[in-house]
N, C-alpha and C positions, 0 to 999 in steps of 0.2 A: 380096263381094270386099273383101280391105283388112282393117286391124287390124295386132294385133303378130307378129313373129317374129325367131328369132335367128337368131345368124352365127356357126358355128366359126370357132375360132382357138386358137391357140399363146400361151398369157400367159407373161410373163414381164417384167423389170427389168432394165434396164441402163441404161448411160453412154455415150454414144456421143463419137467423138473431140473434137469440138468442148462437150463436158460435158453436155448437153442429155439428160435422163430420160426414155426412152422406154419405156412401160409395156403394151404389147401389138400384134399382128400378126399381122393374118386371115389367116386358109388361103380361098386361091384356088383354081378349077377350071376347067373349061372351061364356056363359056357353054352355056345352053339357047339354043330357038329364038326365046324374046323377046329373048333380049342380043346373041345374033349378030349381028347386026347395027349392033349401036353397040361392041363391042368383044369382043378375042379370048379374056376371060376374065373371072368374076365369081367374088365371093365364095359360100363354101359355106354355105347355107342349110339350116339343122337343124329336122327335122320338129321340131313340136312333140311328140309323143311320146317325144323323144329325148332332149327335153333333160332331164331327169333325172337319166338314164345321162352322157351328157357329163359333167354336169357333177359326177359323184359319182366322187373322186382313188380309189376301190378297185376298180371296174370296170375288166371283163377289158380292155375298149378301151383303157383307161389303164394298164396295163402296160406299165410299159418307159420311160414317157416320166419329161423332166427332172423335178425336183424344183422343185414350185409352178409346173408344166405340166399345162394338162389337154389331151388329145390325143382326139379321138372321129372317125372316120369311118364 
């Protein structure tokens, strides 16, 4: 048990009103049965087998999305 693993998300850059550079923002989901209980949502954990494809901007998953977005569910 234990070791590494990754977390989808939506990257991206911007400026928010107060000027401050905010550089990326995880995609959330509904909790499993370990998290219910401490709260009504966590982040999406990406098999490891997956991340590959996430992460590769020509994959059919990533269709569509912004520019210097990678998008995989």
């Amino acid at each position: 048990m234990g070791g590494e693993f990754s977390l989808a998300g939506l990257y991206d850059t911007w400026i928010d009103p107060e000027g401050k550079k905010l550089s990326s923002v995880p995609l959330y989901t509904e909790p499993n049965t370990l998290m219910s209980d401490f709260h009504n949502r966590m982040p999406v954990i990406l098999r490891s087998e997956d991340e590959s494809e996430c992460l590769n901007t020509d994959s059919d998953k990533n269709k569509g999305s912004e520019p210097n977005s990678t998008v995989c569910s």
